[in-house]
C-alpha positions as a Markdown table, in Angstrom:
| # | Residue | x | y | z |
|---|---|---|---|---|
| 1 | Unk | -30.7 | 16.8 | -7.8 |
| 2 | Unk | -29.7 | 16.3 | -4.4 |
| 3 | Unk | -31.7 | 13.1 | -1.9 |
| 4 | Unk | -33.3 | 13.9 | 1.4 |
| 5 | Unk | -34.0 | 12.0 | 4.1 |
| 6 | Unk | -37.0 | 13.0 | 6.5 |
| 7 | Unk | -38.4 | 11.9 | 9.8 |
| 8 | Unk | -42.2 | 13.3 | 9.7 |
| 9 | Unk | -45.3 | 12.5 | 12.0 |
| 10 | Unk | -48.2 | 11.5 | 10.6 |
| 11 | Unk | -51.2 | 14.4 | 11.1 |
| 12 | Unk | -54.3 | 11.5 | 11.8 |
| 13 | Unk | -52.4 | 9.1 | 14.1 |
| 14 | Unk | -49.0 | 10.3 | 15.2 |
| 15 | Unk | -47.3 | 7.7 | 13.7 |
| 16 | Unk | -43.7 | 8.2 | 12.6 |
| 17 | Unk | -42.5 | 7.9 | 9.0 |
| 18 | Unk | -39.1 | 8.0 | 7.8 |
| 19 | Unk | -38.5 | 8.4 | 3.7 |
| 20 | Unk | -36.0 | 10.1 | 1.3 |
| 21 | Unk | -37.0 | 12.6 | -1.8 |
| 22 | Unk | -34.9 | 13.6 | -4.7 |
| 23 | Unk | -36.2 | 17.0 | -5.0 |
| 24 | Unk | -34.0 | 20.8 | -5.3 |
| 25 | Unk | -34.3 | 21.9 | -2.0 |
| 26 | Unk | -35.6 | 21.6 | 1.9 |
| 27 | Unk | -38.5 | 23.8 | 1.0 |
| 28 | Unk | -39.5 | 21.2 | -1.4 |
| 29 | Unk | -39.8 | 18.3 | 1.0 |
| 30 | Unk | -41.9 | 20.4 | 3.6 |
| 31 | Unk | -44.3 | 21.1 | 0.9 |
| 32 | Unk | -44.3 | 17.6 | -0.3 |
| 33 | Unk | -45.3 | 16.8 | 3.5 |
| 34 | Unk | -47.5 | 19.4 | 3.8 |
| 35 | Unk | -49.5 | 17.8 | 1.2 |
| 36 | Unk | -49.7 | 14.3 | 2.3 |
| 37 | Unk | -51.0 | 15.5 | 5.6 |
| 38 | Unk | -47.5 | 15.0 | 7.2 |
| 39 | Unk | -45.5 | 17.1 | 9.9 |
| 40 | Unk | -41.8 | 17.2 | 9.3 |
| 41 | Unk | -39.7 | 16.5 | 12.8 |
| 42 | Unk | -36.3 | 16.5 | 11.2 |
| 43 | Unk | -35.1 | 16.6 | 7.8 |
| 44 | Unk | -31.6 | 16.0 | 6.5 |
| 45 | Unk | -28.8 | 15.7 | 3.0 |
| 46 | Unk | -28.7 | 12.4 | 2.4 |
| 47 | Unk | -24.6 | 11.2 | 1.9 |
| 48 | Unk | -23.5 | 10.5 | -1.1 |
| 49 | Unk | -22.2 | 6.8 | -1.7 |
| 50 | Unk | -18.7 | 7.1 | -3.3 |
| 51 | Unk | -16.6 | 4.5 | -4.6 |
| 52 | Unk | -12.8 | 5.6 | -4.1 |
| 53 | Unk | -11.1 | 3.6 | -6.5 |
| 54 | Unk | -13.1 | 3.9 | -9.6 |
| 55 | Unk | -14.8 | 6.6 | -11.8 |
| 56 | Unk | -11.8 | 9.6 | -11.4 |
| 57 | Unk | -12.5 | 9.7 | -7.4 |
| 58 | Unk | -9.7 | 11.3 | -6.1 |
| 59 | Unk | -7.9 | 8.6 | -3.8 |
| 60 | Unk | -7.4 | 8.7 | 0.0 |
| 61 | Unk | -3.8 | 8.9 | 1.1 |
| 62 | Unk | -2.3 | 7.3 | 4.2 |
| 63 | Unk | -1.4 | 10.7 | 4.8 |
| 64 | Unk | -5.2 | 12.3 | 4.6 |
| 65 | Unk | -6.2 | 9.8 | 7.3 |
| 66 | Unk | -3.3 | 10.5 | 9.9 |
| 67 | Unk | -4.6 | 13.9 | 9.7 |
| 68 | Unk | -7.8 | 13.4 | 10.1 |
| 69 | Unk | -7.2 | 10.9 | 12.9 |
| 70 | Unk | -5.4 | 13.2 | 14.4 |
| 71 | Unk | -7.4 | 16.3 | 14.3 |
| 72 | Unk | -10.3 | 14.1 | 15.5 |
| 73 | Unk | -8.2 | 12.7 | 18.4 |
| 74 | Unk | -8.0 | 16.6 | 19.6 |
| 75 | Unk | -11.3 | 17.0 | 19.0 |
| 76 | Unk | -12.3 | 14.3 | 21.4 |
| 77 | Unk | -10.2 | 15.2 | 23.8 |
| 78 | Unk | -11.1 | 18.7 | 24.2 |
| 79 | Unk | -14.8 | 17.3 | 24.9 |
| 80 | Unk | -16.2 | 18.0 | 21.4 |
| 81 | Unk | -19.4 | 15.5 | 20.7 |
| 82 | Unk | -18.7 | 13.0 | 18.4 |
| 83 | Unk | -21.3 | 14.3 | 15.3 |
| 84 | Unk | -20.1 | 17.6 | 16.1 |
| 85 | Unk | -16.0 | 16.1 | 15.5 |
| 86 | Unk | -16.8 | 14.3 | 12.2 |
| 87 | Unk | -19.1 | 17.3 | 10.8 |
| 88 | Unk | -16.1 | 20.0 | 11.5 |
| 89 | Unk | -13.2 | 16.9 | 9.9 |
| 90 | Unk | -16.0 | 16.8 | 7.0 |
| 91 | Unk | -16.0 | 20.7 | 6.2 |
| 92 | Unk | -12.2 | 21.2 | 6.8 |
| 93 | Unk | -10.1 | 18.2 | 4.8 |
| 94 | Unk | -9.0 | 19.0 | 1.3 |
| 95 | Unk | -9.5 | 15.4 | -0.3 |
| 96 | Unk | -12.9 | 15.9 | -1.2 |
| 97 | Unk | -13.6 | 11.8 | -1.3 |
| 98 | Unk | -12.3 | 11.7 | 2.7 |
| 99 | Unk | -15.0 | 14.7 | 3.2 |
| 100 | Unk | -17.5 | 12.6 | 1.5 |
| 101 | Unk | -16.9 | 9.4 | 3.4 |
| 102 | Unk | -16.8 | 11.4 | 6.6 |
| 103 | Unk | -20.5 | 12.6 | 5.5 |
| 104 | Unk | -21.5 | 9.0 | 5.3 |
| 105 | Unk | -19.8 | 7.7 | 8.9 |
| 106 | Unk | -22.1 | 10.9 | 10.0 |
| 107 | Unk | -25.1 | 10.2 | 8.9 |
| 108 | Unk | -24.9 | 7.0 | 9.9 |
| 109 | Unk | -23.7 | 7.4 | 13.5 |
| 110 | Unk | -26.7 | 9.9 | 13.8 |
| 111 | Unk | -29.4 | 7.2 | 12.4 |
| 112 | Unk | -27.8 | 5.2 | 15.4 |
| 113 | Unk | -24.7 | 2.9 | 14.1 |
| 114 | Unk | -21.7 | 2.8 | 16.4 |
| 115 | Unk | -19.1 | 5.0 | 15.2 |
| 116 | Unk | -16.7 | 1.3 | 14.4 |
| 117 | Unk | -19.8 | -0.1 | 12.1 |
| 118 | Unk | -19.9 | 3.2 | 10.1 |
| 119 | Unk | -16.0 | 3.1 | 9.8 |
| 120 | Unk | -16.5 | -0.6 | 8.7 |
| 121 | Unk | -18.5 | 0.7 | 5.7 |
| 122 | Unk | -15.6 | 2.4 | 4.1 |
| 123 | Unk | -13.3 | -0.2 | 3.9 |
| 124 | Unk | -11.1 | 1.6 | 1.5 |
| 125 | Unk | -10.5 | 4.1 | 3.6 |
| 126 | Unk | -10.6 | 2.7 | 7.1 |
| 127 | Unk | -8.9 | -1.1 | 7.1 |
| 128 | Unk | -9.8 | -3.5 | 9.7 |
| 129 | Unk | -7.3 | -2.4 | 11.5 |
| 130 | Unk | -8.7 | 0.9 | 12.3 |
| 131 | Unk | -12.1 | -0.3 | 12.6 |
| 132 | Unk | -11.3 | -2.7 | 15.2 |
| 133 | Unk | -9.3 | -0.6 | 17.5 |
| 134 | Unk | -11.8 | 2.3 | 16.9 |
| 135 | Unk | -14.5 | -0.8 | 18.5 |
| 136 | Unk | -12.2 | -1.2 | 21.0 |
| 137 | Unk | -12.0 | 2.5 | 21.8 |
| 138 | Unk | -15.5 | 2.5 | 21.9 |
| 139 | Unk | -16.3 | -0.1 | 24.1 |
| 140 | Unk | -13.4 | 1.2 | 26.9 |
| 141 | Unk | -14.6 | 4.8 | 27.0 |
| 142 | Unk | -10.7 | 5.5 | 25.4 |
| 143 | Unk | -11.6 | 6.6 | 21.9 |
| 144 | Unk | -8.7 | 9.8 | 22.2 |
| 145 | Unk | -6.3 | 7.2 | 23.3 |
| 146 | Unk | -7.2 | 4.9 | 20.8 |
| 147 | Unk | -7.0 | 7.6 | 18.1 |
| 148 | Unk | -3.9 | 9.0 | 18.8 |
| 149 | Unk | -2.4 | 5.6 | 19.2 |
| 150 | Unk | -4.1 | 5.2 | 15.6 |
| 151 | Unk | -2.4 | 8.1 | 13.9 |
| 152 | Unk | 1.0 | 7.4 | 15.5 |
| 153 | Unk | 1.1 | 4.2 | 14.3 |
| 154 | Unk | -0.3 | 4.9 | 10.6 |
| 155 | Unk | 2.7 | 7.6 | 11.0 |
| 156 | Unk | 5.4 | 5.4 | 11.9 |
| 157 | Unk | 3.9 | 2.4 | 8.8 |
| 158 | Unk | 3.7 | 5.2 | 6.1 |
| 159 | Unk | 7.4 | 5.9 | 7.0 |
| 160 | Unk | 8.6 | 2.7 | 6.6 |
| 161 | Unk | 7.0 | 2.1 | 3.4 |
| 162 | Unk | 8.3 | 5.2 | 1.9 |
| 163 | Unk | 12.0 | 3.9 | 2.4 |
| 164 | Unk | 11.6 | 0.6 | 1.2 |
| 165 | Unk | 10.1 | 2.3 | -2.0 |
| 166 | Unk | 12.4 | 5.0 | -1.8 |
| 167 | Unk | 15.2 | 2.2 | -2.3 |
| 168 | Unk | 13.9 | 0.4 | -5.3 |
| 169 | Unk | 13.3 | 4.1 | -6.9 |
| 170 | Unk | 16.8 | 4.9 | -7.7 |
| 171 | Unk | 18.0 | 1.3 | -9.6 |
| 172 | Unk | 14.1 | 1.6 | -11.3 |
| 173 | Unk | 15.6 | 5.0 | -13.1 |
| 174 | Unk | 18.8 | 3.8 | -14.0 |
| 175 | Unk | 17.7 | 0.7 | -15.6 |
| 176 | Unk | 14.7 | 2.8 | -17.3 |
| 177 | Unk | 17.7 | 5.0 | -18.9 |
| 178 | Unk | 19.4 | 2.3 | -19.6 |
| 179 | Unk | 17.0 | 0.5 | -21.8 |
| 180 | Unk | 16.2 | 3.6 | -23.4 |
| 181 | Unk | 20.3 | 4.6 | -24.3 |
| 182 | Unk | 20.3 | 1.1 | -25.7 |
| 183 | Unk | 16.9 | 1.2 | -27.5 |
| 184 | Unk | 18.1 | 4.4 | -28.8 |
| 185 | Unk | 21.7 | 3.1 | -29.8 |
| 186 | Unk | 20.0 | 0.0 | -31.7 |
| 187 | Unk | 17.0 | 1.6 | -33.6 |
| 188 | Unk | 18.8 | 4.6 | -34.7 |
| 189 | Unk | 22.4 | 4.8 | -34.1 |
| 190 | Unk | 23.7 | 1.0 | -35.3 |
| 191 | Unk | 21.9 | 1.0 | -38.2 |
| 192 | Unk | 23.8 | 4.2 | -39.8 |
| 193 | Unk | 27.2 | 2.4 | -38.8 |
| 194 | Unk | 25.5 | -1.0 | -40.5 |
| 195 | Unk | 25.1 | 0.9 | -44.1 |
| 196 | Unk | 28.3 | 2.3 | -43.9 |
| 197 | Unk | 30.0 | -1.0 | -43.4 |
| 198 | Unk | 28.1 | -2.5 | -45.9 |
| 199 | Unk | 29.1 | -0.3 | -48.7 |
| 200 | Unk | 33.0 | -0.6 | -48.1 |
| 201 | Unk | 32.0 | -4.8 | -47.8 |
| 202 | Unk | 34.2 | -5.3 | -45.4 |
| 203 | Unk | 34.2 | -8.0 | -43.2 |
| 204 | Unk | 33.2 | -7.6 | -39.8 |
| 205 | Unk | 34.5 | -9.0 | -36.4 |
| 206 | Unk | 32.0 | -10.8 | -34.1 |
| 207 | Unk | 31.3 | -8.3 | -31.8 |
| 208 | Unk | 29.9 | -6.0 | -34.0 |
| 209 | Unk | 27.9 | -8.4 | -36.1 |
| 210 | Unk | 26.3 | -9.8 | -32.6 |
| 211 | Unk | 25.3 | -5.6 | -32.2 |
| 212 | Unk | 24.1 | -5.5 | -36.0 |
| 213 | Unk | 21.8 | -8.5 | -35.3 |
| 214 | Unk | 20.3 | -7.5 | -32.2 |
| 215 | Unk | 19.5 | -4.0 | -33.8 |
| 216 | Unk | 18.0 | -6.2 | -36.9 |
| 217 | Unk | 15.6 | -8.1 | -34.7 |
| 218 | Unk | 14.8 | -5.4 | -32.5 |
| 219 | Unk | 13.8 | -3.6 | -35.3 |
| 220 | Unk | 11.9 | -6.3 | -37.3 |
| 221 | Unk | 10.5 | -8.0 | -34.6 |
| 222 | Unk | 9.8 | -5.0 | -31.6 |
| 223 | Unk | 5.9 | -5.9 | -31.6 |
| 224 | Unk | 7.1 | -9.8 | -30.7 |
| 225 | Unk | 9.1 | -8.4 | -28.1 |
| 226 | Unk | 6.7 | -6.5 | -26.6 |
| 227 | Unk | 3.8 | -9.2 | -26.3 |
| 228 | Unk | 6.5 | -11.6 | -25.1 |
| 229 | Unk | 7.4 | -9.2 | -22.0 |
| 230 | Unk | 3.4 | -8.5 | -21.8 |
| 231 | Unk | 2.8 | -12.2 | -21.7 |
| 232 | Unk | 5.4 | -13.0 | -19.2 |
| 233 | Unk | 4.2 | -9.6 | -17.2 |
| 234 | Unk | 0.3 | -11.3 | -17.5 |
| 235 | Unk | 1.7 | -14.8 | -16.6 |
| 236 | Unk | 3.7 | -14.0 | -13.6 |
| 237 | Unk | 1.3 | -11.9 | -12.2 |
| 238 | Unk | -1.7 | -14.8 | -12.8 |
| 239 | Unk | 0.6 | -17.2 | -10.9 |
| 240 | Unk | 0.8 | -14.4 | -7.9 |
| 241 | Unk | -2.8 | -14.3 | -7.6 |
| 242 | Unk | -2.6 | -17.9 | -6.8 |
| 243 | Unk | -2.0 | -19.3 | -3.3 |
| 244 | Unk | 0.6 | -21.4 | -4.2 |
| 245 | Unk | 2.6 | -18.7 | -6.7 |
| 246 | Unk | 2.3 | -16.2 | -4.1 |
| 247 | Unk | 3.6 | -18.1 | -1.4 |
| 248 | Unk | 6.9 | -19.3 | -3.8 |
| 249 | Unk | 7.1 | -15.7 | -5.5 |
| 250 | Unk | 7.6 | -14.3 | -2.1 |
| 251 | Unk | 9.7 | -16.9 | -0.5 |
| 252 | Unk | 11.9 | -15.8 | -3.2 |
| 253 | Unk | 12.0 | -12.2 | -2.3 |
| 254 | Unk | 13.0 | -13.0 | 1.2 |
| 255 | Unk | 15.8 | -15.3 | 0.0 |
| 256 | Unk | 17.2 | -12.5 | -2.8 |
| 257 | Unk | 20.6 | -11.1 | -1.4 |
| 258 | Unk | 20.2 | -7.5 | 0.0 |
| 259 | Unk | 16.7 | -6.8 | -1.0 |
| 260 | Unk | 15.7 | -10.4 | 0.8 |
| 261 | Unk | 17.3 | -8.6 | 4.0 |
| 262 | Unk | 15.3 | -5.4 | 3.5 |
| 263 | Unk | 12.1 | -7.1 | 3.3 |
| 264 | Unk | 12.5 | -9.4 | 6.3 |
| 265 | Unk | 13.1 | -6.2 | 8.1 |
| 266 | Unk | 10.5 | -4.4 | 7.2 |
| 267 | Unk | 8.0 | -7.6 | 7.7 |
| 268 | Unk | 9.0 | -7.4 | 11.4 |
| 269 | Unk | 9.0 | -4.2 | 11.9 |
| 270 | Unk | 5.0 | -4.3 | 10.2 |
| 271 | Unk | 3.9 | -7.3 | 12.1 |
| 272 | Unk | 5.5 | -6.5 | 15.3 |
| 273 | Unk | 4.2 | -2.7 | 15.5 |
| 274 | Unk | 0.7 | -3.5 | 13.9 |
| 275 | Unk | 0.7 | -6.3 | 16.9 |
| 276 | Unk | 1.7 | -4.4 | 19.7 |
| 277 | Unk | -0.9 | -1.7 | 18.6 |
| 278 | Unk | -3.7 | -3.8 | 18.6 |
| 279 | Unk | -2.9 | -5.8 | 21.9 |
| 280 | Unk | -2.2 | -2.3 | 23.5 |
| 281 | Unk | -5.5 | -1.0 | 22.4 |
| 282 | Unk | -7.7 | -3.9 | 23.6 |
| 283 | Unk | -8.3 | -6.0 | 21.0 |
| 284 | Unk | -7.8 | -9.9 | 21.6 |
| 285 | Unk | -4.8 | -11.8 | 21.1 |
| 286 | Unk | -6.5 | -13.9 | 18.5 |
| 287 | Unk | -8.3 | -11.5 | 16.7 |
| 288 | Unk | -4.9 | -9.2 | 16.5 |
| 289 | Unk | -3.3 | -11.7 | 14.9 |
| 290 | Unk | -5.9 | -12.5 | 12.4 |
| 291 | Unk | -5.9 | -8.7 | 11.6 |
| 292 | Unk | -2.3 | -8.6 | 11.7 |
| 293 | Unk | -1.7 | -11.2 | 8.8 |
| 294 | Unk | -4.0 | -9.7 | 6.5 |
| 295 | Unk | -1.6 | -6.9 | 6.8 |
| 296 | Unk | 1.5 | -8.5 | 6.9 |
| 297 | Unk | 2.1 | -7.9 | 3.0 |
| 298 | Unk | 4.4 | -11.3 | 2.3 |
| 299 | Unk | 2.6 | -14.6 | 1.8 |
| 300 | Unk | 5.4 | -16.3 | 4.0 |
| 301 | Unk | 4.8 | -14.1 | 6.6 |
| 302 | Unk | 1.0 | -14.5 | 6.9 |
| 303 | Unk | 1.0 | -18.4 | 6.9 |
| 304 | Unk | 3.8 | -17.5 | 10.1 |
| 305 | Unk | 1.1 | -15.4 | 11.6 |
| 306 | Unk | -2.2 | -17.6 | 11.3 |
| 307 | Unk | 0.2 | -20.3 | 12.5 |
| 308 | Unk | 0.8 | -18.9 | 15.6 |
| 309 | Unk | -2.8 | -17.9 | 15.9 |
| 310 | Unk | -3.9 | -21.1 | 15.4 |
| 311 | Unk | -1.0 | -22.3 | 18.5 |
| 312 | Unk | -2.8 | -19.6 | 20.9 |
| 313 | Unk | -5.7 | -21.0 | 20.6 |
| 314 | Unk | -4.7 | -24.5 | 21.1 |
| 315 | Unk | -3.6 | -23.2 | 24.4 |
| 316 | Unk | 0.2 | -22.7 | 23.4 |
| 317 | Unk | 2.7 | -19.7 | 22.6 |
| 318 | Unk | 2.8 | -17.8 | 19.7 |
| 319 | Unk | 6.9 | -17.8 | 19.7 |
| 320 | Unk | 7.2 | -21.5 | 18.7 |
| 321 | Unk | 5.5 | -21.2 | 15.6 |
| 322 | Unk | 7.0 | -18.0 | 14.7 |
| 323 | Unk | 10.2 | -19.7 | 15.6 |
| 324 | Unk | 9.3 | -23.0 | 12.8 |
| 325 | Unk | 9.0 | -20.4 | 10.3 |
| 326 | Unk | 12.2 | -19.4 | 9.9 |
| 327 | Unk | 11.2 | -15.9 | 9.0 |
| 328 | Unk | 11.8 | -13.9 | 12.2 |
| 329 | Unk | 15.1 | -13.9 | 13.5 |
| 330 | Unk | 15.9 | -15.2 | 17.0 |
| 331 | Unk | 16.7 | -11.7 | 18.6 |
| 332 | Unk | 12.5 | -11.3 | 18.1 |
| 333 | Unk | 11.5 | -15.0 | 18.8 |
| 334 | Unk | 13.2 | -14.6 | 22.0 |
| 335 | Unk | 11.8 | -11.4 | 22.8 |
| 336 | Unk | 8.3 | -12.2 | 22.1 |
| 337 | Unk | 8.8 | -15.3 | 23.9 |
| 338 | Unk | 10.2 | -13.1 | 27.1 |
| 339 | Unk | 6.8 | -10.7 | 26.4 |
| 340 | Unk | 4.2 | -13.8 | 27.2 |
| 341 | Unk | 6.1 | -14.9 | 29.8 |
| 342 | Unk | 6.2 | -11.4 | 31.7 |
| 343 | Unk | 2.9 | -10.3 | 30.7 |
| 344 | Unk | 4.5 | -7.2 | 28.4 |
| 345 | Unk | 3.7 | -8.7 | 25.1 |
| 346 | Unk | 2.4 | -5.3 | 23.6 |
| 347 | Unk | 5.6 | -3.1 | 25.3 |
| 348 | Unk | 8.2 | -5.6 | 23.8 |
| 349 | Unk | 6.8 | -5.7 | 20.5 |
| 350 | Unk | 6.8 | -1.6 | 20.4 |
| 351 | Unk | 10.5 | -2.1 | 21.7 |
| 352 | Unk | 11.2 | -4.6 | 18.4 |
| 353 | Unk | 9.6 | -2.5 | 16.2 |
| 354 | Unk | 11.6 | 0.4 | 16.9 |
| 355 | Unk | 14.3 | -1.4 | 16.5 |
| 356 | Unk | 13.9 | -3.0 | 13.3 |
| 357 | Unk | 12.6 | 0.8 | 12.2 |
| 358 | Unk | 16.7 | 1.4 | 12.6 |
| 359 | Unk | 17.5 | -1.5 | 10.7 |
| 360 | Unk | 15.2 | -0.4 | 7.8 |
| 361 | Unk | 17.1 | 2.7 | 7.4 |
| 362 | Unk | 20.2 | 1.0 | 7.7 |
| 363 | Unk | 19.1 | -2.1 | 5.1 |
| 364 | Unk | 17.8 | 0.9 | 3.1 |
| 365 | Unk | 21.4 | 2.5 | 3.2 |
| 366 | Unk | 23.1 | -0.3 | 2.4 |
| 367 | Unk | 20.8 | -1.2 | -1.3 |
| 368 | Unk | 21.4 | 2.1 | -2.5 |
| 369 | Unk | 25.1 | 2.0 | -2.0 |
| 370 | Unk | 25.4 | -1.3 | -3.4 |
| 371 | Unk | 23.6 | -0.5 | -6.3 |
| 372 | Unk | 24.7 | 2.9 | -7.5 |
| 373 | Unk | 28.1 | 1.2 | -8.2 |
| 374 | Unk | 26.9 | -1.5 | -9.6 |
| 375 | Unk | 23.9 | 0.0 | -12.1 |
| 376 | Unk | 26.7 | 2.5 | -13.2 |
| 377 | Unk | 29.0 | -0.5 | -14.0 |
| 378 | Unk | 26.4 | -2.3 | -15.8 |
| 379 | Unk | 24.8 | 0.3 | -17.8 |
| 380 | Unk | 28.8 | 1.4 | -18.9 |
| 381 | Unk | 29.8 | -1.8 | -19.9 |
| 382 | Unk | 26.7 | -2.3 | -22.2 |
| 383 | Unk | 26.4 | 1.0 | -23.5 |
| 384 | Unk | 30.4 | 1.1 | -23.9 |
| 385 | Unk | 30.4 | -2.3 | -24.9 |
| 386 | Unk | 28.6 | -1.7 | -28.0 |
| 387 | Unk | 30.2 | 1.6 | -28.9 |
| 388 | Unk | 33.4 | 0.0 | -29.1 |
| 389 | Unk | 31.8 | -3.1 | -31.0 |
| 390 | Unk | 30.8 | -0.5 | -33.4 |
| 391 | Unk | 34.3 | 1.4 | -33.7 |
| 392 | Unk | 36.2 | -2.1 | -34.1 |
| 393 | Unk | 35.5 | -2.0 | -38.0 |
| 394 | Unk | 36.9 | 1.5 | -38.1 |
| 395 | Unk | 40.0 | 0.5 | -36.5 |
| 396 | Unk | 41.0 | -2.3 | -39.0 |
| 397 | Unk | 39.8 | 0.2 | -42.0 |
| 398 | Unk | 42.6 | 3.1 | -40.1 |
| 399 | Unk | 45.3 | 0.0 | -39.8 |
| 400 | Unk | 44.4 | -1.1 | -43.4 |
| 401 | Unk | 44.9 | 1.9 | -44.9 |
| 402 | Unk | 48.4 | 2.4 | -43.5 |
């Protein structure tokens, strides 16, 4: 049964009451007013409070709120009001948990929140990000500008996460087919070839008795094996939930070959866009930089960014700490140090991330055509490797026999 909230005057003293009722229908709460001597003035549907990621909620995509940013953007612009914007986004979007939360930010703008605070209470859907550039909208009569700024950027960081996922997707498959073609070969294959070599007893040459044994224990002992690769799974990613293991785990990934080269890239590109952004839309230096480290996504990278936070307000640059980190390279160190000097900090940090958008693609390029190669060479040395382990009996039974 659906919850109503009501503004009603009182009939005796004109005093105003505000309340909700769970009851079937409008018609229901006038009569329950009508009854206790009350006048309704306005009466409303009551948002429902969803939780996003729990209970089968369908999930917001990136996606779904770069088109509702930019749909609302229009709408602004054309001189729409601002209920009037959210109640035509709510009606109109297909992911019924976006409409929902849209309900919420408009009820709660009407009962007399700032549209930033209402964003603020749907942190799943809206980051702090959004929220604060929203504030700063807001507050400088730009909210079109700022929302169109919004959506470009949530455009342009959606993109560059979908090639550095799109990289790791194609050595993911071939090493899923390869354990598979070797789980496969060692359950059901070598152990056929195993009976038949035991019942000519002959003896067998240390290739194929290292295969043999790894289909014995794989097939005696596959539970062990599983809750070893479960407890290492659990273990490593207890130890990333620490400070200290998160910071060394992604160290690591910035010092791998090729992939280390990806992910700096794409670190810069994040921080420097998400930066520039925020400076461009009003927010403060220090509180972009705050914002921008939660978002930065590497461990390394965020103790980078809070240092330099920490160096502006202590009256200094943000380049010198950037520079101690040794995670940004010294094209952007100089660059941003050229932006505070000139007074163009946002523009030069638009300029680096479009670069390092470039060298994304390119670092993208270059993992996929190093390990196509490479995957195809490693799965057909295994694979071959133990089908010729398997036909090396066979050979000496041929050669013995003539």
């Amino acid at each position: 049964m659906p919850t109503f909230e009501y503004t009603a005057r009182n009939a005796t003293n004109g005093q105003i009451q505000k309340g909700q009722l769970e009851v079937a229908s409008r018609d229901d709460v006038n009569s329950y007013l009508r009854k206790n001597r009350l006048i309704l003035v306005s009466v409303r549907e009551a948002p429902k409070r969803i939780n996003i990621s729990f209970g089968g909620a369908q999930r917001i995509k990136t996606r779904d709120i770069v088109i509702f940013t930019r749909q609302f953007a229009t709408m602004i612009n054309a001189g729409l009001p601002l209920v009037q914007s959210l109640t035509i986004l709510a009606q109109q979007t297909e992911n019924k948990a976006l409409a929902e939360v849209t309900k919420a930010v408009v009820y709660d703008v009407e009962s007399g929140n700032t549209l930033a605070d209402a964003f603020a209470k749907h942190p799943r859907a809206f980051s702090d990000l959004y929220v604060n550039m929203v504030a700063a909208g807001e507050a400088g009569g730009i909210l079109d500008t700022i929302l169109q700024r919004l959506a470009t950027f949530l455009e342009k960081t959606d993109a560059l996460v979908r090639k550095v996922k799109g990289a790791m997707v194609y050595p993911a498959v071939i090493m899923s087919v390869a354990v598979i073609a070797i789980a496969v070969l060692l359950i059901f294959v070598i152990p056929v070839f195993e009976e038949m070599f035991a019942s000519v007893n002959l003896e067998l040459p240390l290739p194929t008795r290292i295969v043999i044994g790894m289909s014995q224990f794989l097939t005696g002992y596959w539970y062990a094996i599983i809750a070893v690769i479960g407890g290492i799974v659990f273990a490593i990613r207890r130890y990333y939930a620490t400070a200290a293991g998160r910071k060394q785990i992604d160290a690591g990934l910035l010092r791998a070959p090729v992939l280390g080269d990806l992910l700096r890239k794409s670190a810069v590109s994040r921080f420097t866009r998400t930066l520039g952004t925020l400076i461009s839309s009003g927010v403060s230096i220090l509180e972009g930089l705050e914002i921008t480290a939660k978002t930065a996504g590497n461990m390394v990278v965020h103790d980078a960014v809070m240092a330099s936070r920490q160096s502006i307000a202590g009256g200094e640059t943000i380049a010198a700490p950037l520079e101690r980190s040794k995670v940004f390279p010294p094209m952007v160190i100089s660059m941003i140090a050229v932006g505070e000097q000139t007074g163009g900090l946002d523009e030069m940090l638009s300029k680096i991330a479009d670069f390092y958008d470039e060298e994304v693609d390119v670092a993208v390029s270059a993992l996929v055509s190093l390990m196509e190669p490479a995957m195809i060479v490693i799965l057909g040395v295994i694979v071959g490797g133990m089908v010729i382990a398997m036909y090396l009996p066979i050979f000496d039974m041929m050669n013995a026999v003539q």
